[in-house]
C-alpha positions, 0 to 999 in steps of 0.5 A: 815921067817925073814931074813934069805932067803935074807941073804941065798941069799947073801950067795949064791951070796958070795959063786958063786962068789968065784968058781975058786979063790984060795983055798990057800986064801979062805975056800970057794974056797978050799971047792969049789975046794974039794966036798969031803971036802965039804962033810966032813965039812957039815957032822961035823957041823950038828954034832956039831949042833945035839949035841948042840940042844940035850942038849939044848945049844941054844946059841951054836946050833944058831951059829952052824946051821950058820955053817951048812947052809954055809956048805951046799951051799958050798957043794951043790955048789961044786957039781953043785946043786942050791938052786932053785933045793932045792927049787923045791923039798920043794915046791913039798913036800909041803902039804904032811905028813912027814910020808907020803912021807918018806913012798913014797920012 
């Protein structure tokens, strides 16, 4: 990948160093501040992003998964999750069927 892990990474630094700040002045303190919230605004945009990858929008789908991976830190931010912890579980799947972890479960 690119850029994109460092750019997660500053992301990720961005949104840490607003825990605790104002929601009143900033989206990611009050998503912070709310995990459900969080919740709600990760699930809209992975809606938003579903529906623009279904009818091939790729120009609304690139700006709309920009939004889904925001959301997604924030929220696993706002509840306590790292994205080390992402990371551990991705490498542990790593060389595994789809099919056969899903089945795992």
């Amino acid at each position: 990948m690119s850029d994109l892990g460092d750019t997660l990474d500053r992301l990720w630094a961005t949104i840490e160093s607003r825990k605790g700040g104002d929601p009143a002045s900033s989206w990611t303190a009050k998503l912070l501040a709310d995990p459900k919230l969080a919740a709600k605004k990760l699930g809209e945009e992975g809606l938003e992003a579903a529906l623009a990858c279904a009818v091939g929008d790729k120009q609304n789908l690139t700006a709309e998964a920009a939004d889904v991976l925001y959301h997604l830190l924030a929220a696993l931010a706002a509840s306590g999750v790292t994205p080390d912890e992402v990371a551990a579980v991705l490498q542990d799947r790593e060389g595994t069927s789809g099919i056969a972890e899903k089945a795992g479960r």
